[in-house]
N, CA, C and O atoms as a GROMACS GRO file, in nm:
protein
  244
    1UNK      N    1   0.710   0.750   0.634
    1UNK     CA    2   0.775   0.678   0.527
    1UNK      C    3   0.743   0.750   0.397
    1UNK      O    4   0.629   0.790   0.372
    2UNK      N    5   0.831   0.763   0.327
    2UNK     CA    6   0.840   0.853   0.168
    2UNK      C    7   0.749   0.684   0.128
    2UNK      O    8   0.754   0.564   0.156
    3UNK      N    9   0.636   0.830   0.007
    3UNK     CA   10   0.542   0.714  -0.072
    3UNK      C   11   0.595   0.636  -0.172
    3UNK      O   12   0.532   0.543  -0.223
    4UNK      N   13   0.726   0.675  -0.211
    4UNK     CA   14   0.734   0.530  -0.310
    4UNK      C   15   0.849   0.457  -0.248
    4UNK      O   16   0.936   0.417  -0.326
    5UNK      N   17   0.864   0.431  -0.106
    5UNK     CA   18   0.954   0.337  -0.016
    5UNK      C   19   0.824   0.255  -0.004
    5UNK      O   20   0.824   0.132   0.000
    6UNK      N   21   0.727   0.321   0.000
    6UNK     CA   22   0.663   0.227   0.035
    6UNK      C   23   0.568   0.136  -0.079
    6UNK      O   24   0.537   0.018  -0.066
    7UNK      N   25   0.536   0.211  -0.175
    7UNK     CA   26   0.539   0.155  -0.333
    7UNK      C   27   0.630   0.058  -0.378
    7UNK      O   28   0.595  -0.024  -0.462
    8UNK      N   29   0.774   0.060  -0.318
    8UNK     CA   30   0.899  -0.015  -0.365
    8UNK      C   31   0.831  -0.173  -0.248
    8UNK      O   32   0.837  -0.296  -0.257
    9UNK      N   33   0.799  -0.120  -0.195
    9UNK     CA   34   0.774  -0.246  -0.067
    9UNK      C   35   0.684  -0.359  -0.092
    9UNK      O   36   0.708  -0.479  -0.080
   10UNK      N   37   0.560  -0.292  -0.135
   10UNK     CA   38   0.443  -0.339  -0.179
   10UNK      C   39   0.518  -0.400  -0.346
   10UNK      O   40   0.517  -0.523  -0.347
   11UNK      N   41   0.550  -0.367  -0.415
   11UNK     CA   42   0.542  -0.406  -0.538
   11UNK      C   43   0.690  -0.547  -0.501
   11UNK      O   44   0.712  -0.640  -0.578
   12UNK      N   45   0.765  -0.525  -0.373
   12UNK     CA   46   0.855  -0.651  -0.383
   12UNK      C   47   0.750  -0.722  -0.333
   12UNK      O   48   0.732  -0.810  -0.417
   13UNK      N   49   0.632  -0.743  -0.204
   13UNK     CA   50   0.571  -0.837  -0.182
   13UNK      C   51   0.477  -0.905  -0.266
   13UNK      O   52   0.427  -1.012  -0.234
   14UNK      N   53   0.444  -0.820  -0.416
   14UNK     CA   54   0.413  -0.896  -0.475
   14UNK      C   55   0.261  -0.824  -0.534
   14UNK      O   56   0.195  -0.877  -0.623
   15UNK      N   57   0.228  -0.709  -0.474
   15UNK     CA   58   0.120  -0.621  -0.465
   15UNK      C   59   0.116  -0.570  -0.584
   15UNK      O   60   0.220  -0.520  -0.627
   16UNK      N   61   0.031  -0.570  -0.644
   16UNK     CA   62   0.001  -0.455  -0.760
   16UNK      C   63  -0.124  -0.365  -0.790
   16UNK      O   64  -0.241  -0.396  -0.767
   17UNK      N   65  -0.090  -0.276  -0.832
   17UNK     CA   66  -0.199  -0.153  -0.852
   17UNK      C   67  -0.329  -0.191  -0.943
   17UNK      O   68  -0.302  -0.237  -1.054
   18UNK      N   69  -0.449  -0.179  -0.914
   18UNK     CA   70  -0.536  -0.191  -0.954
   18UNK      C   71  -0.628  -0.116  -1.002
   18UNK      O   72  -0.718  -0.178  -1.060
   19UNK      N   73  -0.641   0.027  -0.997
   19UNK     CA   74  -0.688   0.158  -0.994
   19UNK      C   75  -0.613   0.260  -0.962
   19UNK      O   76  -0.554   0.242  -0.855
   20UNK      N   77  -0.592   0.361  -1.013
   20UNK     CA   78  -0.548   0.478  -0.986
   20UNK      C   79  -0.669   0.576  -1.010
   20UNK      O   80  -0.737   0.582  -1.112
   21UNK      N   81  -0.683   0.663  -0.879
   21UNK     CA   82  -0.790   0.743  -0.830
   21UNK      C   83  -0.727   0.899  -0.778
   21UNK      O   84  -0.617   0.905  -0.722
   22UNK      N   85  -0.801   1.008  -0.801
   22UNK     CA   86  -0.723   1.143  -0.801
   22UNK      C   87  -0.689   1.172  -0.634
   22UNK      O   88  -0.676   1.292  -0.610
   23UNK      N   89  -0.677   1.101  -0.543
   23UNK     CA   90  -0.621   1.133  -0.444
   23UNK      C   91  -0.558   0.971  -0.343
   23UNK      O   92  -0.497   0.952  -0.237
   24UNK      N   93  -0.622   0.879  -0.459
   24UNK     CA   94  -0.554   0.739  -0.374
   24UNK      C   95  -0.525   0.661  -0.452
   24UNK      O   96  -0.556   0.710  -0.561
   25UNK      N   97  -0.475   0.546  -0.468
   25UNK     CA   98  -0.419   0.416  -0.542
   25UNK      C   99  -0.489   0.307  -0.454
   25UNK      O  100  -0.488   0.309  -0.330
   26UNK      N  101  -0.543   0.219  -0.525
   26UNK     CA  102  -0.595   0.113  -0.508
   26UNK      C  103  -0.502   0.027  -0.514
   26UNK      O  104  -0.480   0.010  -0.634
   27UNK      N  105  -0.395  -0.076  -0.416
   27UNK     CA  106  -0.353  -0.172  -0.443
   27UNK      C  107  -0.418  -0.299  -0.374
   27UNK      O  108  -0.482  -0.322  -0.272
   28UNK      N  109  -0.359  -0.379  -0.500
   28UNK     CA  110  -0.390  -0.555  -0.435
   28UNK      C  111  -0.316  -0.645  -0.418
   28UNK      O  112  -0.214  -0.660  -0.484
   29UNK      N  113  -0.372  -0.759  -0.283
   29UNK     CA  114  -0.277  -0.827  -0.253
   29UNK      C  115  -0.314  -0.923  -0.356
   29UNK      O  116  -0.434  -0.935  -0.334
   30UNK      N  117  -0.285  -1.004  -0.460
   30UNK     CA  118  -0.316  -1.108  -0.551
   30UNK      C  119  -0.327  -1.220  -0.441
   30UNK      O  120  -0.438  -1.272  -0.433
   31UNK      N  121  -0.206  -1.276  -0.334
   31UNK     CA  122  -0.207  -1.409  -0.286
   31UNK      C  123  -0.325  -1.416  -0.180
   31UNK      O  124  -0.339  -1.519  -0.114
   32UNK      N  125  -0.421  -1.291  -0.159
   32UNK     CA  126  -0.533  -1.287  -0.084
   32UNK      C  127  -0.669  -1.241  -0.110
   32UNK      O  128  -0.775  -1.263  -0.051
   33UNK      N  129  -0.627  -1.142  -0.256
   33UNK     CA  130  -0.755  -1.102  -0.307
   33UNK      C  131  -0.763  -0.906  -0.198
   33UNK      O  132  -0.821  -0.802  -0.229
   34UNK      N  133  -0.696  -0.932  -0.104
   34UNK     CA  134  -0.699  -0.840  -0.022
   34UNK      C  135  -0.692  -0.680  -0.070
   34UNK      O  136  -0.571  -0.667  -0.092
   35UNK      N  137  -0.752  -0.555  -0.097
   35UNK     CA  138  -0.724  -0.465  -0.114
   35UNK      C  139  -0.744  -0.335  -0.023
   35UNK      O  140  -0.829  -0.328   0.065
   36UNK      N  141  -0.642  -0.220  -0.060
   36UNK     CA  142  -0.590  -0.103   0.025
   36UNK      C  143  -0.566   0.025  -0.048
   36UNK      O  144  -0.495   0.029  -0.149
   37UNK      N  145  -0.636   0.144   0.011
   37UNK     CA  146  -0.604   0.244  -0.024
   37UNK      C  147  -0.467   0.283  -0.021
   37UNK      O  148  -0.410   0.227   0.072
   38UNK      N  149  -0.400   0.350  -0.081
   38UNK     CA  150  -0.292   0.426  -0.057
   38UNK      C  151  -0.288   0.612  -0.142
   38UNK      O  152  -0.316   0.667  -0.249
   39UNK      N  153  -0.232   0.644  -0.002
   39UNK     CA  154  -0.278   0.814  -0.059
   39UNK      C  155  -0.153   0.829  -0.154
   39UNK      O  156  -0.044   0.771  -0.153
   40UNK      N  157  -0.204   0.925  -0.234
   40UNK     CA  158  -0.088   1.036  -0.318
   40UNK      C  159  -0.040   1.097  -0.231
   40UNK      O  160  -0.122   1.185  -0.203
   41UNK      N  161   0.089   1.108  -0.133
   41UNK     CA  162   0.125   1.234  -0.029
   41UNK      C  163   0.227   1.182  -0.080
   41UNK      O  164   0.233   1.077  -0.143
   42UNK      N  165   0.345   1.284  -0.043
   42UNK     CA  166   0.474   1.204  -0.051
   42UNK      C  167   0.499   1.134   0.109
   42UNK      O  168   0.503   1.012   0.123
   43UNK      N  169   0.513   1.215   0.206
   43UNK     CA  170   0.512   1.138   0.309
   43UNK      C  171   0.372   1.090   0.397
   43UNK      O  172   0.284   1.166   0.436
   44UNK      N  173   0.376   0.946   0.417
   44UNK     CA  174   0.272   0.890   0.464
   44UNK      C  175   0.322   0.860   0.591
   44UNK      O  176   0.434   0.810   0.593
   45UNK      N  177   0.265   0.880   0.698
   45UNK     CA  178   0.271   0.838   0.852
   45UNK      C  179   0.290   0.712   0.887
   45UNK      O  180   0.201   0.629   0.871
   46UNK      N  181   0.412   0.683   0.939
   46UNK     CA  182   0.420   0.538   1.020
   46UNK      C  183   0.259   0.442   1.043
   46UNK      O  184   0.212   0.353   0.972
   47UNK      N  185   0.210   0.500   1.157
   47UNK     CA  186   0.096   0.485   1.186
   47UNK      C  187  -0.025   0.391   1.048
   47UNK      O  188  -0.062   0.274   1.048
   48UNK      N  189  -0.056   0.507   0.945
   48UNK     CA  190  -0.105   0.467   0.846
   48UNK      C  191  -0.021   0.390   0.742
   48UNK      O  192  -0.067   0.370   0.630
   49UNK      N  193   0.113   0.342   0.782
   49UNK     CA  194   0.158   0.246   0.668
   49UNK      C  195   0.128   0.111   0.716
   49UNK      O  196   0.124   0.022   0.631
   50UNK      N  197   0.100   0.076   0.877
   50UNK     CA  198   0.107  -0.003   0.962
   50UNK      C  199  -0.061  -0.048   0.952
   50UNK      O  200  -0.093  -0.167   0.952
   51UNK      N  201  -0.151   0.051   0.944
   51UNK     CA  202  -0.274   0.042   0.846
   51UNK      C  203  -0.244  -0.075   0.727
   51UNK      O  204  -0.239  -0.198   0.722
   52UNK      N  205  -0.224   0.056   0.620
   52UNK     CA  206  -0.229  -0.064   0.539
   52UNK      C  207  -0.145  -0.204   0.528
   52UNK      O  208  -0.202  -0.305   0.488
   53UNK      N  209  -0.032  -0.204   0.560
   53UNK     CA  210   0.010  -0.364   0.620
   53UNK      C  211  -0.090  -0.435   0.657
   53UNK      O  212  -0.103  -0.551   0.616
   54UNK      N  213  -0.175  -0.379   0.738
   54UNK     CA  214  -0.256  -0.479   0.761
   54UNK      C  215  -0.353  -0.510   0.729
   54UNK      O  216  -0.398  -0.625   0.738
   55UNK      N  217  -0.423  -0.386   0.671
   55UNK     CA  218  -0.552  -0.406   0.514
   55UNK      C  219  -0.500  -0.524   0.459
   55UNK      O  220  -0.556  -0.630   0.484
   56UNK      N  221  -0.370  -0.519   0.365
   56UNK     CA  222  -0.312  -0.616   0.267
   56UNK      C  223  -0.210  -0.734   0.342
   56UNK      O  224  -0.104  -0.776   0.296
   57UNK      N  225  -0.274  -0.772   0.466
   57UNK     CA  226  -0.188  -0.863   0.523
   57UNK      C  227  -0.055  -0.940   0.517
   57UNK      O  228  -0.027  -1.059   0.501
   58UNK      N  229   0.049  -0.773   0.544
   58UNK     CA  230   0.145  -0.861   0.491
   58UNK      C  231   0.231  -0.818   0.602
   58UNK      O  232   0.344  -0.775   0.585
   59UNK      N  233   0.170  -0.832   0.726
   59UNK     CA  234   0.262  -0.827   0.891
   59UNK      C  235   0.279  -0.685   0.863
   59UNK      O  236   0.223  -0.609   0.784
   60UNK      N  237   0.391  -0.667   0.969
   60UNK     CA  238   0.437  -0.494   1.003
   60UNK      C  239   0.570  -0.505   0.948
   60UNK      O  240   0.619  -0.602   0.892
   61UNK      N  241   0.638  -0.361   0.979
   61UNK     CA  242   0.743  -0.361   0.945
   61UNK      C  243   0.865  -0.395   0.997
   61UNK      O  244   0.967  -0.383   0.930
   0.00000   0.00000   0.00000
């Protein structure tokens, strides 16, 4: 998945950035307190988006 499909995703569920760090982004889930790395790559692996879905509990895709 291209990184800001998945930036676009997170920010409709409601997620917002909390830190920006020189190789990751810190986002949070507000309705859980829940937080998740996310790398700077442009493309991030199925696999690891399915990760963080579930760091920030917000099901799969």
């Amino acid at each position: 998945m291209k990184r800001v499909d998945l930036l676009r995703l997170l920010n409709d569920q409601g997620c917002r950035i909390i830190r920006h760090g020189a190789r990751h982004d810190i986002f949070l889930n507000p309705a859980n307190q829940r937080r998740a790395p996310i790398p700077r790559h442009r493309e991030i692996p199925d696999s690891l988006v399915k990760i963080i879905l579930k760091q920030l509990d917000l099901g799969t895709l």
